[in-house]
C-alpha positions as CSV (number, residue, x, y, z in Angstrom):
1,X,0.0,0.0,0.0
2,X,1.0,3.6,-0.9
3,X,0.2,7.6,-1.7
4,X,1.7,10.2,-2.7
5,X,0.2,13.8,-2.5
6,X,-0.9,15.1,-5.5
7,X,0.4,18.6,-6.1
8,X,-2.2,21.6,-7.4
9,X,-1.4,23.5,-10.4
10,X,1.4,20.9,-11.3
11,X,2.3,18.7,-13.8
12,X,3.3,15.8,-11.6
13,X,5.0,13.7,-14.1
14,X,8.9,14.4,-13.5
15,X,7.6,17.1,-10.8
16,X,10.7,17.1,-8.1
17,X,9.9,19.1,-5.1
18,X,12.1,22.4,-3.8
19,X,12.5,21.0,-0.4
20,X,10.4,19.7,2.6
21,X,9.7,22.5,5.3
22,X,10.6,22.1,8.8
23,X,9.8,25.8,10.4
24,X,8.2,28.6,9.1
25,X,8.7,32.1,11.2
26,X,8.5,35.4,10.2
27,X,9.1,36.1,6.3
28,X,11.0,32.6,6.7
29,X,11.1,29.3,5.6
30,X,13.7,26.9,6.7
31,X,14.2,23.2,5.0
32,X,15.2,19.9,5.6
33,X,19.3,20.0,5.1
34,X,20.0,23.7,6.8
35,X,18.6,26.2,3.5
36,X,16.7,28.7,4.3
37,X,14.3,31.2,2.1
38,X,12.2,33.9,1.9
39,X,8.7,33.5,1.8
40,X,8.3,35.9,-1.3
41,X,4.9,34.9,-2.3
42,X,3.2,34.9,1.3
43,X,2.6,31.7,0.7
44,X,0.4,32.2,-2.2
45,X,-0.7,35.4,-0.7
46,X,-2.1,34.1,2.7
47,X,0.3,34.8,5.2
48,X,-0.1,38.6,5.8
49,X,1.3,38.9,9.7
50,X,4.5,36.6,9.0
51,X,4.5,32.8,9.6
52,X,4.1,31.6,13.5
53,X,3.1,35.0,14.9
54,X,3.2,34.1,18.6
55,X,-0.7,36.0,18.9
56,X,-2.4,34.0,16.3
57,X,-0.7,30.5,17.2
58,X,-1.6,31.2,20.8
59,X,-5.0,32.6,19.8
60,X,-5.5,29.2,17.6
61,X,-4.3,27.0,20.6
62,X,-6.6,28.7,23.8
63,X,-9.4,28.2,21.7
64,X,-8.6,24.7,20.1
65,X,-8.5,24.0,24.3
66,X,-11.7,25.4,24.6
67,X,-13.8,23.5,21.6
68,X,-13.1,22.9,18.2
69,X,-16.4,23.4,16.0
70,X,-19.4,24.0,16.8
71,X,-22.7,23.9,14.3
72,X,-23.5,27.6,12.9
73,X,-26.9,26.9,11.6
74,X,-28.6,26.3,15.5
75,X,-25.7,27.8,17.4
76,X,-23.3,30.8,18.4
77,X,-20.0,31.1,20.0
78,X,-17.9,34.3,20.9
79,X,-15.0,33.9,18.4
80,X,-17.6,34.0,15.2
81,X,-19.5,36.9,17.0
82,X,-16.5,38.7,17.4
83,X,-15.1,38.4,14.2
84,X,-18.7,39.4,12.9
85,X,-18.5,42.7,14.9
86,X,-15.0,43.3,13.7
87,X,-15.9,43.0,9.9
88,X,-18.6,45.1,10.5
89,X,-16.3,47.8,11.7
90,X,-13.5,47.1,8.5
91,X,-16.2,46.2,6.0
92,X,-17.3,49.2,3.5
93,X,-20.8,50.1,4.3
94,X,-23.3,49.7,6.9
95,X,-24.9,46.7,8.5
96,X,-23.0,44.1,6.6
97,X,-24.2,40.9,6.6
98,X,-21.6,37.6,6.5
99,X,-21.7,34.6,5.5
100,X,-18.4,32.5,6.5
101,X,-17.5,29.4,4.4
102,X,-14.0,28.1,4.0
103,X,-12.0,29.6,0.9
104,X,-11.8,32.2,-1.5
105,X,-13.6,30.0,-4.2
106,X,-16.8,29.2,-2.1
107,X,-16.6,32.8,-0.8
108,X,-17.2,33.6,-4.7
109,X,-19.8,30.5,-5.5
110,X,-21.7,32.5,-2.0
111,X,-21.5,35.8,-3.7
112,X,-22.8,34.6,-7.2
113,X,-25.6,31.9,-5.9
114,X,-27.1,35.4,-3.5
115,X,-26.7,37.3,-6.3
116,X,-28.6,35.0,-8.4
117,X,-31.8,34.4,-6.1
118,X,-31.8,38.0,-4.6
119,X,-32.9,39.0,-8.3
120,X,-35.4,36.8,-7.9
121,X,-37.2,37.2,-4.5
122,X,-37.1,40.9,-5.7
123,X,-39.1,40.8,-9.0
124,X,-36.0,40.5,-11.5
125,X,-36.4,37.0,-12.5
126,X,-35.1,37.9,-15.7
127,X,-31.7,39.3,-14.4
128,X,-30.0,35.9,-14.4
129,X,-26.7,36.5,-16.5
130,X,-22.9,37.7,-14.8
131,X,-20.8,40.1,-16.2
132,X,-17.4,39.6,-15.6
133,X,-13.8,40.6,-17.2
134,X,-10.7,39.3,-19.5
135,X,-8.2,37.5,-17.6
136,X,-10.1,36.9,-14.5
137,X,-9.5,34.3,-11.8
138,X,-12.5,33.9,-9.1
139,X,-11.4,30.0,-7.6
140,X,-11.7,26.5,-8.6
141,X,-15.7,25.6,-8.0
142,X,-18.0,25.2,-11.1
143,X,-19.6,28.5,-10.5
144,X,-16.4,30.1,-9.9
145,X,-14.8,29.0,-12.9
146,X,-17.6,30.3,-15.2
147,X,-17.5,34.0,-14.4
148,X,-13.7,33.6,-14.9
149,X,-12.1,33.8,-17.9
150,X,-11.9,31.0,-20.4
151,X,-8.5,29.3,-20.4
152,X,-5.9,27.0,-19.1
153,X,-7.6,26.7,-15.6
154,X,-10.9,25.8,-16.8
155,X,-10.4,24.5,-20.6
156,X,-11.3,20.7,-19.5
157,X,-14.5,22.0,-17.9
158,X,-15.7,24.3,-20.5
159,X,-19.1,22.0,-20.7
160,X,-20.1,22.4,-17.7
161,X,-19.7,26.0,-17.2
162,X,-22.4,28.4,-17.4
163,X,-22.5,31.2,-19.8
164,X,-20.9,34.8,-18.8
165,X,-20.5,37.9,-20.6
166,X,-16.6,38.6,-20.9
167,X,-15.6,42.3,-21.2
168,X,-12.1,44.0,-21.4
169,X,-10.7,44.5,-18.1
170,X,-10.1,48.1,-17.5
171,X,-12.4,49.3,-20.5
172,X,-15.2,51.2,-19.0
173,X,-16.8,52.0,-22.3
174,X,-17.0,48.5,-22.8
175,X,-19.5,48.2,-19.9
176,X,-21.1,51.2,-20.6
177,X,-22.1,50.0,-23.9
178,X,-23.1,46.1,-22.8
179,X,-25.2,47.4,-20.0
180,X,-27.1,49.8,-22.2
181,X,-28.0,46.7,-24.7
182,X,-28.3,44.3,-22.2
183,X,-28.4,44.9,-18.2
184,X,-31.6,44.3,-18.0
185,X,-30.4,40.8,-18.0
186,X,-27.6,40.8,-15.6
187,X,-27.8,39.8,-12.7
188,X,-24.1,41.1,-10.9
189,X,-21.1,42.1,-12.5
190,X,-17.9,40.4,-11.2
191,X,-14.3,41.7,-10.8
192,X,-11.4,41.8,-8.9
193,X,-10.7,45.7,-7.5
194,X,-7.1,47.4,-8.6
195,X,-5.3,44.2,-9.0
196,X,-6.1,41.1,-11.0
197,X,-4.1,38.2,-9.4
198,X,-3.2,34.8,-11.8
199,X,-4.0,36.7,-14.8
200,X,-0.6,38.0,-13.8
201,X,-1.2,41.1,-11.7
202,X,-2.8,43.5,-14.0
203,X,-3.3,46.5,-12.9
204,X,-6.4,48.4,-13.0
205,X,-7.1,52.3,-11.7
206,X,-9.5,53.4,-8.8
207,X,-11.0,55.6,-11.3
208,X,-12.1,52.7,-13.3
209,X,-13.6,51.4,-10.0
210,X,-15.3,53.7,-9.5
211,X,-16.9,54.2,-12.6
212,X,-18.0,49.9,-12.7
213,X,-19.8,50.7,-9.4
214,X,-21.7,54.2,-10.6
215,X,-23.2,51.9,-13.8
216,X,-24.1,49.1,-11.8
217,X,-25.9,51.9,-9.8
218,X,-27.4,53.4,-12.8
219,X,-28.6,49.7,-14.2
220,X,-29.4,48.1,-11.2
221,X,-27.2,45.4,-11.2
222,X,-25.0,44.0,-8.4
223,X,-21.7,44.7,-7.5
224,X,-19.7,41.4,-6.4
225,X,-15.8,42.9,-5.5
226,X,-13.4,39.3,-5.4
227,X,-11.3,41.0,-2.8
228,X,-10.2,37.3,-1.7
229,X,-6.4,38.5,-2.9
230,X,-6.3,42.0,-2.5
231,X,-8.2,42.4,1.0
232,X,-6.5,42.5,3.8
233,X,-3.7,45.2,3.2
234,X,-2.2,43.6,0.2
235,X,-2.8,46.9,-1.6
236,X,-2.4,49.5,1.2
237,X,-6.0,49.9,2.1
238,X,-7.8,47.3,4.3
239,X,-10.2,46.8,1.1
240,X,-8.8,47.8,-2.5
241,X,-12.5,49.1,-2.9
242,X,-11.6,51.9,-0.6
243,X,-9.5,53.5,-2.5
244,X,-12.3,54.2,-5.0
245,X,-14.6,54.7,-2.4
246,X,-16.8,52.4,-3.6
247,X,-19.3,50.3,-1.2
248,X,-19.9,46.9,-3.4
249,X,-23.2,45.2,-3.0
250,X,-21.6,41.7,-2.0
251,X,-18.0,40.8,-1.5
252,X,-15.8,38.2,-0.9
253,X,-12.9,37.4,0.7
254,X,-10.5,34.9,2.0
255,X,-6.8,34.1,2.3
256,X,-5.3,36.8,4.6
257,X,-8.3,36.9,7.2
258,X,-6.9,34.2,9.4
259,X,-2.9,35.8,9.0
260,X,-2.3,32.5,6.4
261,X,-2.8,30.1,9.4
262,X,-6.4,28.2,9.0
263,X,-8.7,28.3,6.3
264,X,-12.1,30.9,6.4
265,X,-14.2,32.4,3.9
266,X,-16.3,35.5,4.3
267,X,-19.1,36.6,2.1
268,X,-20.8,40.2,2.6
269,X,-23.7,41.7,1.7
270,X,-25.8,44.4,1.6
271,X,-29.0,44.7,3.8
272,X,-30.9,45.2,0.4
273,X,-29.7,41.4,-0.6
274,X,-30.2,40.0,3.2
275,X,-33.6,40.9,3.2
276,X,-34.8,39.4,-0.1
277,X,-34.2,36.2,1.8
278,X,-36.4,37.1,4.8
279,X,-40.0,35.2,4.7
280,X,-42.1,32.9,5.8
281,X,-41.4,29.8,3.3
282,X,-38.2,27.7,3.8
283,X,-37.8,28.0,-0.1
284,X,-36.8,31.9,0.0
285,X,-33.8,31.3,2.4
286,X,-30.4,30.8,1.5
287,X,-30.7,27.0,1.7
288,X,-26.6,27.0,1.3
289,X,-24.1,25.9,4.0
290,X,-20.3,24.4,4.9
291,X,-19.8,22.0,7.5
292,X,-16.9,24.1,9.0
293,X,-18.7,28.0,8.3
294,X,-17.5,29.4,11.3
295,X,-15.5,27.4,12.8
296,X,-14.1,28.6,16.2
297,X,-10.6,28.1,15.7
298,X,-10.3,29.9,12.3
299,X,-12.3,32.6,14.2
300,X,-9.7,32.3,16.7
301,X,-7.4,32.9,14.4
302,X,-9.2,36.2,12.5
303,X,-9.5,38.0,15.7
304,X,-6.1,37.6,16.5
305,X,-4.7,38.8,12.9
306,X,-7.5,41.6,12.7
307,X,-6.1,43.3,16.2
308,X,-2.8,42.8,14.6
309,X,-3.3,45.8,12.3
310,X,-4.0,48.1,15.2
311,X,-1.1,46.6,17.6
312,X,1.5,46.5,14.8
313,X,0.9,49.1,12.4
314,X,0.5,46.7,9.8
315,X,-0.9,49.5,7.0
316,X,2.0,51.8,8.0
317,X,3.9,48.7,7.1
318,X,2.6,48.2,4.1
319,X,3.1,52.0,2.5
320,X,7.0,51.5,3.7
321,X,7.0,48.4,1.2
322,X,5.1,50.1,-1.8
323,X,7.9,53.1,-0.9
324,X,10.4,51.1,-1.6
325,X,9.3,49.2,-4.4
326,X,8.8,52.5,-5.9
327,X,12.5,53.7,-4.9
328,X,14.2,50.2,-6.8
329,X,11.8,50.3,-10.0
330,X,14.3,52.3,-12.0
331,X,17.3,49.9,-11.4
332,X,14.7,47.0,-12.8
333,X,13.7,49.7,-15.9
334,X,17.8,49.6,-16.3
335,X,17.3,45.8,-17.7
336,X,16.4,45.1,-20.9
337,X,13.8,42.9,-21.5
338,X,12.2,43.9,-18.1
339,X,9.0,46.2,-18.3
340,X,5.4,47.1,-17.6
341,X,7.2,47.8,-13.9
342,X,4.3,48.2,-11.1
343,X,3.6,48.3,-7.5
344,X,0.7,48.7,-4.9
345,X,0.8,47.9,-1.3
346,X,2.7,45.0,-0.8
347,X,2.8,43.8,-4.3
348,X,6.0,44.4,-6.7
349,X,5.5,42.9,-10.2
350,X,6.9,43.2,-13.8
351,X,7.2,41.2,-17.0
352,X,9.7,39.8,-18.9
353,X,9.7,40.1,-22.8
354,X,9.2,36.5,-24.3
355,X,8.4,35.1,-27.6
356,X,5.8,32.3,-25.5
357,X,4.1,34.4,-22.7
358,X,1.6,33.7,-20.7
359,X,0.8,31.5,-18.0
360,X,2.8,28.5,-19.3
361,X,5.8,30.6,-20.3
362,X,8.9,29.1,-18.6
363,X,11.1,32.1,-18.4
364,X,9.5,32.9,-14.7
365,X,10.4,29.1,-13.9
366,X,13.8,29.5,-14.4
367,X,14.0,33.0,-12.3
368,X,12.2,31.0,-9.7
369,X,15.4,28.6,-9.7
370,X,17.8,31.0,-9.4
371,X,16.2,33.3,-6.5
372,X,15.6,29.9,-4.6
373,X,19.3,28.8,-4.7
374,X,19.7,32.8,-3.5
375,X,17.6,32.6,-0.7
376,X,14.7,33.6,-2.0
377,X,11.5,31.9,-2.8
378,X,9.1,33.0,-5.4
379,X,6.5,31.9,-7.6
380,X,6.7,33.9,-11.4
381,X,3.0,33.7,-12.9
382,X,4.5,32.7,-16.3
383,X,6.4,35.6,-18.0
384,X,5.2,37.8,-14.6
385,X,7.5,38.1,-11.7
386,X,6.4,39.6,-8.5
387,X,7.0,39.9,-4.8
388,X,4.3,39.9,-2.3
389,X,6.2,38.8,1.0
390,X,4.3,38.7,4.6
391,X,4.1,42.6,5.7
392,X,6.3,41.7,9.0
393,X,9.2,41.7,6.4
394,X,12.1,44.5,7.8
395,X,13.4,46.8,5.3
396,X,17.1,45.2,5.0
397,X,15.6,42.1,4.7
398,X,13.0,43.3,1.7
399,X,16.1,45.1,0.0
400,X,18.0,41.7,0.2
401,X,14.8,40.0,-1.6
402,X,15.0,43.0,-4.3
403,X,18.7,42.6,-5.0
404,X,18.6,38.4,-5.6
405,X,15.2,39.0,-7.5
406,X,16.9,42.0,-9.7
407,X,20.3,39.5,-10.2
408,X,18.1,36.4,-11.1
409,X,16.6,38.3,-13.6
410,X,19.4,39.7,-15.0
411,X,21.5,36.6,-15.4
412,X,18.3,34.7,-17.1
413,X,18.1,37.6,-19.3
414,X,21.8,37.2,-20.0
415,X,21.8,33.3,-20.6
């Protein structure tokens, strides 16, 4: 009898693994054989505190002593309430309503499915269609996977999927033109605010935003903001919506909320979309659910990482890292065949000029080699590289990660 794990987004055949982690602490990584990296990816983009923070573990652990999980749908406990009253504090907009599942995907498949029936229970049950954008990711579920774009993540499933309307990403007129045709039909539109993640971190403007959310206004549509990436700080505001000022009518989020430690999803929404579910038949509620939605430990774990952001200055954090991306941008300008150079938050990305692109392209492999052997670990999105380390990260040590990056990249582009 054997197994062996089964890696995601990985051709397994001839797949040899970096090493086998034996302590993770701070912006660290430390393997089996004495080598030691920095976690320049967060992780894929979880770990916002640093690994081990001695708050959340403890946090996880008192309550793990405590109980474990409890059942949401007949039941309360103080870690979910908690974390309920601090959302509603962070969240844009008033009286939020969450629903907690247990990833960024089902925090989208939430956000589409109340979308979907709220339209209904409020005379639109013609508004059944999603607007969503080129290149976007939303997660892994059926639902998920149809308001994201058509390609490589979804290609084998392309049957199955349900039909969305695609528009350019960052073309406002675009919008403007499909909703005056067709929004009576649409249900939400779908997108992910400033910063579009595995398309290969495409920048959009708050501007643009802003402008998405004013004709959704003006053609009653939903909202949804995917902030399951770029909530949390990773762009310098708690919520990348902010900085457009823009209140969405759901959104969803994941990843960060527990500091990278257990998994939790969190969907909110508007009292408009809560109270289309109110009634006396069993048949207008939200007849959805996870057996772990609000569990108490990855509760646990959000209330510790939330008061985090007060106790540590996390945001002021944050701006020092965008600061200093900013400050090393022209020494990356300096190489040729670097450009499209750009930085929010915690993020640092560019790309590499290639005759292959894309996703598959395997320049970003081989810079991944070469900053691994350096001491530092990263993850290139195809012909994409970026940083987006865990905001505990001290300057000297960020610089370090900026010089190995900047010399991988110049010695692949000499090769």
């Amino acid at each position: 009898m054997s197994a062996e794990i089964w890696r995601p987004f990985t051709q397994m055949q001839g797949f040899k693994e970096r090493g086998r982690v034996v302590e993770a602490r701070g912006a660290w990584l430390s393997f089996e054989g004495g080598h030691r990296a920095v976690d320049g990816i967060s992780s894929w983009w979880v770990n916002t505190h640093g690994h081990a923070h001695p708050k959340i573990a403890e946090a996880i652990a008192a309550q793990a002593r405590r109980f474990d999980q409890v059942i949401l749908a007949d039941f309360s406990h103080g870690p979910v309430a908690e974390l309920t009253q601090t959302l509603g504090d962070i969240l844009p907009g008033d009286d939020r309503r969450i629903f907690y599942s247990d990833n960024g995907s089902t925090a989208v498949e939430v956000a589409l499915k109340m979308a979907l029936q709220a339209k209904k229970h409020l005379g639109e049950p013609e508004r059944r269609g999603f607007v969503s954008f080129s290149g976007a990711y939303h997660g892994d579920t059926l639902g998920a996977m149809s308001v994201g774009a058509r390609g490589i993540f979804n290609e084998p499933m392309w049957d199955l999927l349900f039909d969305c309307t695609e528009l350019p990403y960052g073309d406002i007129e675009a919008l403007r033109q499909y909703l005056q045709s067709d929004g009576q039909s649409v249900a939400a539109v779908i997108m992910e605010p400033l910063v579009q993640g595995a398309a290969g971190l495409v920048f959009s403007s708050p501007e643009y935003l802003r402008a998405c959310s004013e004709l959704c206004q003006e053609f009653g549509c939903f909202l949804i903001l995917d902030e399951v990436m770029t909530g949390w700080g990773r762009t310098g505001t708690m919520f990348a919506c902010e900085q457009a000022g823009v209140v969405p009518d759901l959104l969803a989020a994941s990843k960060g909320v527990t500091g990278g430690t257990l998994p939790l999803g969190v969907t909110a929404c508007s009292p408009q979309i809560y109270e289309a579910f109110l009634g006396d038949s069993p048949q207008r509620a939200f007849l959805h659910g996870h057996s772990y939605t609000g569990n108490p430990i990855a509760c646990a774990a959000a209330n510790a990482a939330m008061a985090l952001y007060a106790q540590e200055g996390t945001l002021q954090r944050v701006a020092a890292m965008e600061y200093q991306y900013k400050a090393v941008g022209p020494l990356f300008e300096g190489l040729d065949g670097v450009e499209n150079i750009r930085q929010i938050g915690g993020i640092f990305a560019f790309d590499l000029r290639s005759d292959v692109g894309g996703y598959l392209d395997p320049i970003g492999r081989r810079v991944c080699d070469r900053t691994f052997e350096l001491g530092l670990y990263t993850r290139p999105l195809g012909n994409t590289c970026y940083l987006m380390p865990p905001f505990c990260i001290g300057e000297a040590e960020l610089e370090t990660c900026l010089d190995q990056l900047f010399e991988s990249v110049r010695a692949e582009l000499s090769a």
